[in-house]
N, C-alpha and C positions, 0 to 999 in steps of 0.2 A: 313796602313789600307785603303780599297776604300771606294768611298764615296758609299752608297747607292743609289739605283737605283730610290726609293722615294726620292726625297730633302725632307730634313729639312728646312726650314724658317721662318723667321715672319711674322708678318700680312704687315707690311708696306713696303714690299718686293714681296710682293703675288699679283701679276695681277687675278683677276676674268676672266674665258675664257668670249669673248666678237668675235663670228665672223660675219660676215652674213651667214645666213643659204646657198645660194646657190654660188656659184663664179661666175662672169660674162662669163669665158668662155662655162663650163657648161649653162648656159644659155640658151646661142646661140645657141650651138649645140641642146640642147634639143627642142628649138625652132622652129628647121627645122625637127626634128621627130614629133612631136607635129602637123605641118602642114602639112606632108605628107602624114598622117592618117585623117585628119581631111579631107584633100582634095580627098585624093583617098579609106577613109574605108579601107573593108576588105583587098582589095590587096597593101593599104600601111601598112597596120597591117602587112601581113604576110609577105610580104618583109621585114619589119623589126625585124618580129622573126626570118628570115633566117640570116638576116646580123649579129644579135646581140645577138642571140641565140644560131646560128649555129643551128639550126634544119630546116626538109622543109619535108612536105609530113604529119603532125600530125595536128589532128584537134582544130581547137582554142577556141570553145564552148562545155565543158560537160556540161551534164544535169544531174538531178536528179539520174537517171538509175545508171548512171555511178559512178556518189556519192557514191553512196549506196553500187554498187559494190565495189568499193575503200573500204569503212569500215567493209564489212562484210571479206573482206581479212585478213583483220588486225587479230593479235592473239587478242584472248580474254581478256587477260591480259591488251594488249594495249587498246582495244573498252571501259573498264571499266576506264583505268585513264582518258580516254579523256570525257567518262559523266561525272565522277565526278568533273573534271574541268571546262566543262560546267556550269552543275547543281549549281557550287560556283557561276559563272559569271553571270548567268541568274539571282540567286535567289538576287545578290544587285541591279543588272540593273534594275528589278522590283522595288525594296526597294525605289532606285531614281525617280522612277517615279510615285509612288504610296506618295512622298513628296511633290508634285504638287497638284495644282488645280486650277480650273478654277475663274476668279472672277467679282465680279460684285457690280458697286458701284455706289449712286445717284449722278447724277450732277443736275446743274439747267436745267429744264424743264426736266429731264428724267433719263437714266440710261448709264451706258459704263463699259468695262468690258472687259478682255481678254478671250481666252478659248485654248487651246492646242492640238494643230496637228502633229503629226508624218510627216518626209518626205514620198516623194509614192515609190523614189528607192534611194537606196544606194549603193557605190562602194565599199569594201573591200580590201584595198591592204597587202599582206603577204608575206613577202619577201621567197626569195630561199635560196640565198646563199650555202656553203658547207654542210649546215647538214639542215633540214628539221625543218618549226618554226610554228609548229603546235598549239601553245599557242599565235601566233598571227592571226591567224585565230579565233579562238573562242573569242578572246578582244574584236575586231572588230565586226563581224558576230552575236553571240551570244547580243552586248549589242545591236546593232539596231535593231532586232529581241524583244531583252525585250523591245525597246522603244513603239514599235510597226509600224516599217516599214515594211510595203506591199512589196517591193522586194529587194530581198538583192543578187549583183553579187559579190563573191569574184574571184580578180585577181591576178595571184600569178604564175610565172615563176616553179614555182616546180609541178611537176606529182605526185609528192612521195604518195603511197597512207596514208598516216599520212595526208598529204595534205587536199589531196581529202576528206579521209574520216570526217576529222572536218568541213570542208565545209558542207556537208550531215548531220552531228551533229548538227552545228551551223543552220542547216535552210535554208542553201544557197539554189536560185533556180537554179545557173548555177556558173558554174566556167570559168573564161575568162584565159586560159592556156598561159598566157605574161606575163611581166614585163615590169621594165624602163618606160620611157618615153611612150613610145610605147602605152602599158599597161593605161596609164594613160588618152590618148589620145581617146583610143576606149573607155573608160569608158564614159568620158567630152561628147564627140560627136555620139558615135552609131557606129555599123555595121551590118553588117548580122546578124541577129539574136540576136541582144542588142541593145537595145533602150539606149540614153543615160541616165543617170544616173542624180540624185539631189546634191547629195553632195559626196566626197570621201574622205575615212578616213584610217588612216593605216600607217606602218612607213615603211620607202624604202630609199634607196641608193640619192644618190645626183642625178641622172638621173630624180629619180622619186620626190624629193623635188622641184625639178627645174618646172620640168612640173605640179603638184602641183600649184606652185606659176606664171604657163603660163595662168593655165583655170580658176582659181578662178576669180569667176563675172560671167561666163558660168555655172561652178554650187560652190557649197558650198565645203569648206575643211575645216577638222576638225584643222590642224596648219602646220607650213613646219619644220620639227623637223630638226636637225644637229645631232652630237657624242651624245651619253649617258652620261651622268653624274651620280655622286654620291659622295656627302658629307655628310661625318660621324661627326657628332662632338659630344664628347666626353670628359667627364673629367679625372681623376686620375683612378677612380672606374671603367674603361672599361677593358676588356681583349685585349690584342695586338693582341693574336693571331688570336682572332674572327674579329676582324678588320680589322687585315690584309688580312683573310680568305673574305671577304663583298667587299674591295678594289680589289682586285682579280679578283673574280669574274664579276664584273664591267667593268674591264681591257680586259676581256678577251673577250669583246662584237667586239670587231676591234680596228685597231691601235690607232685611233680615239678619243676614248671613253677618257674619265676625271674622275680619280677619285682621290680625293680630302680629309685628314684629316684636323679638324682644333680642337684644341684642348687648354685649357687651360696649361696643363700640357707636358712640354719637355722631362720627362723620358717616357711616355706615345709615345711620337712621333719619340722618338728614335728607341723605343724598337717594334712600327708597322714597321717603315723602315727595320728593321732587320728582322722581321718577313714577311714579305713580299717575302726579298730573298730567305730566309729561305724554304719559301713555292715556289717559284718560281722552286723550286731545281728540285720538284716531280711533277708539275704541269702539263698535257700532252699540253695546249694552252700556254705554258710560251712565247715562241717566240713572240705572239701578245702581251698581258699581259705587259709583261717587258716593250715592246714601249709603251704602253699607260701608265705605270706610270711616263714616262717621261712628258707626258702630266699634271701631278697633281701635288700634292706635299703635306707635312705633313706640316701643318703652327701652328705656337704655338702663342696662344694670349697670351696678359698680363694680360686679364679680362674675365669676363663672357660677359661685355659689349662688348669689343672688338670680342669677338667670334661670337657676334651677329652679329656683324656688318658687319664681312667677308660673314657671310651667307649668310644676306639678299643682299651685294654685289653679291655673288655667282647664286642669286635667281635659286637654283640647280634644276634637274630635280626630282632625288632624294634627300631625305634628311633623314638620320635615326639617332636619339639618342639615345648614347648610354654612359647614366650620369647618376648619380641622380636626383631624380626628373625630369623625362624627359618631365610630362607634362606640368610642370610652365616652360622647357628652350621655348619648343614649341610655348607657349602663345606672347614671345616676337620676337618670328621670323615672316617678314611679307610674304616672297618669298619664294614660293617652289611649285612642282609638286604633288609631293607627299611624303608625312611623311610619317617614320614609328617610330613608339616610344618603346624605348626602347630596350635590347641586345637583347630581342627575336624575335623581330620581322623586320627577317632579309628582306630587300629588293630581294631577290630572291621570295619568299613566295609570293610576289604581281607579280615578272613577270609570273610566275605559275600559278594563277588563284585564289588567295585566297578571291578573292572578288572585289577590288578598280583596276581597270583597271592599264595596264600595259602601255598605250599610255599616254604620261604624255610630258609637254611642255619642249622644252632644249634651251641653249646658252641665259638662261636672261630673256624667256619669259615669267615665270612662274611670273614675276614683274605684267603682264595683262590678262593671259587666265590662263586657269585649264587644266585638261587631256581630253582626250575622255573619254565621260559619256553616259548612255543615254539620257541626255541633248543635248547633241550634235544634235541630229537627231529631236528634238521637235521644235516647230514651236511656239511662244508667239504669237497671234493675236489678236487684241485689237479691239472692237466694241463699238461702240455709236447710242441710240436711242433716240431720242427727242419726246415726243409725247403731251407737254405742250412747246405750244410756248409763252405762256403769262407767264409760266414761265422762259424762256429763255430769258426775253426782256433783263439784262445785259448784256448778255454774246453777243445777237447778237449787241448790241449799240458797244461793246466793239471791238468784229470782224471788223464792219463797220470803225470803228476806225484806228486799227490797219491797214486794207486793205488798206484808204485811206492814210494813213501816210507813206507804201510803193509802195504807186504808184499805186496799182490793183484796178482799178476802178471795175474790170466785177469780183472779189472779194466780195467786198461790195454791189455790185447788187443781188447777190447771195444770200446774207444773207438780205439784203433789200426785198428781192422777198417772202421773210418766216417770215416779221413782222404780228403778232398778231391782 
């Protein structure tokens, strides 16, 4: 009998993926893309959508007009699921923003407080790839729109009008018609017709991770994502073939992708490994799929403890249980992107729009940051007004203090110059 395509294993045998998000030679290279646009704009933008595109003679700014056009092409059919996937994404991007507020609290001699700012522009990246990902347009677009960003450019190597037209949907003012590195570069810095941008968010190829991870300090990035992920974990009481069917899918994102059981139960982890093939048989993405299960593997702990522990190892992008009581396992997991709880609520359902963003942290990072949110795009700014300096006199004894004890004499002159 062969082995399956999924391994089997245990926990003390299961490596957590752990890589750097970008490779050093990628790097490099992107590095001199990144600088050729930077130095020369427009015309190293478009030399590099000829070299890397293969295209020459198309324009690299739509506008609204053209948007519009894009969607009104669309069938009907299609213009309706793309509001309604909107309309999910907007109406939580609100919900997080509308969980904010500004604040403001007494100190000695006065008051201090933060208050909340949207960025003024945002970059949108949506990849192209083989088939058109029109549900990463509206992640992106649609949530800095609900943050309340004044201009939003989405970039995205695809024309497709599905493209275009969520662009138009989500609010976009302009569509930057690149990708790669490239793409990312006229974002950071500007060209004809686009001013640079504040922050860039969006998920992209290692070209565009890379460059990502060149400009951040020039403007803001939401995180440099790697493969997709998803761990299922699961006890006795799960269906295999739903499992299998969530793995799968996962797989079938590029060769790349991790997807991951970890399970208390052995006939459980048997019977997804079989199910997996099983499903691979009919699958029309089996070819990518299959390689990416080689990436994962079904791991069987001895414990509930132990199954935790893989997790929180795994700190996965996704994470859905699918157990008993999934909201007490949830409670003791500290790392994850994003949950979903319980059999029904499969992880496709969020890459679709059901509300919780689909940009969600990978390869371990979920141990420090969360996903794109409308949080992303807000700005915390913190204010202090003094207007009782007599009653300030600790706090500036205290400054003078401190100033002098690190050396800053014209520190403590400062605060000496505002005694009472």
């Amino acid at each position: 009998m062969s082995e399956p395509t999924l391994r089997v294993t245990d926990a003390a045998s299961f490596q957590a993926p752990r890589e750097d998000p970008v490779d050093p030679e990628t790097l490099a290279q992107a590095a001199t893309i990144v600088a050729d646009v930077r130095r020369e704009g427009t015309a190293g933008l478009v030399g590099a959508i000829e070299r890397f595109e293969r295209r020459a003679g198309d324009p690299v700014l739509l506008d609204r007009e053209e948007l519009k056009a894009a969607f009104l092409r669309l069938e009907p059919e299609t213009r309706a699921l793309l509001e309604r996937t909107r309309d999910r994404i907007a109406r939580f991007a609100r919900a997080q923003v509308a969980c904010l507020s500004p604040l403001e609290v007494e100190i000695e001699g006065g008051r201090a407080g933060h208050d909340l700012s949207p960025v003024e522009r945002a970059g949108c990246y949506a990849p192209g790839g083989n088939f058109p990902l029109p549900s990463s347009v509206l992640m992106t677009a649609v949530t800095a729109r609900g943050a309340g960003v004044r201009s939003v450019v989405v970039a995205t190597p695809s024309n497709d009008d599905r493209m275009l037209g969520a662009a138009w949907l989500a609010g976009a003012d302009q569509v930057l018609w690149a990708g790669g590195a490239h793409a990312i570069s006229a974002l950071a810095y500007g060209v004809e017709g686009l001013d640079p941008v504040d922050i860039i968010v969006g998920p992209g190829n290692r070209w565009v991770t890379a460059a990502k991870a060149l400009v951040v300090g020039r403007v803001g990035i939401d995180m440099l994502a790697g493969p997709s992920e998803l761990v299922v974990a699961a006890d006795a009481s799960a269906d295999p073939e739903v499992v299998a069917a969530d793995l799968l899918g996962q797989a079938e994102h590029d060769s790349d992708a991790v997807p991951v059981l970890v399970t208390t139960s052995r006939p459980l982890a048997l019977a997804v490994a079989a199910a997996c093939d099983r499903q691979l048989e009919t699958l029309p993405t089996a070819a990518i799929a299959r390689e990416s299960l080689h990436n994962g593997a079904a791991v069987v702990c001895a414990s509930r403890e132990e199954l935790v522990a893989v997790v929180n190892r795994c700190a996965p992008e996704h994470l859905e249980l699918q157990c008993e009581a999934p909201d007490a396992l949830l409670s003791e997991i500290e790392h994850y992107g994003g949950a979903f709880i319980g059999a029904g609520a499969a992880e496709v359902f969020g890459d679709y729009g059901a509300g919780p963003n689909h940009v969600l942290p990978t390869g371990g990072t979920a141990r420090y940051t969360g996903g794109l949110s409308a949080l992303t795009f807000i700005r915390v700014r913190t204010w202090m007004k003094l207007d009782d300096l007599a009653g300030a006199h600790a706090l500036q004894a205290d400054t003078i203090a401190l100033a002098n004890h690190e050396g800053l004499s014209g520190h403590a002159r400062s605060a000496e110059a505002r005694r009472g």
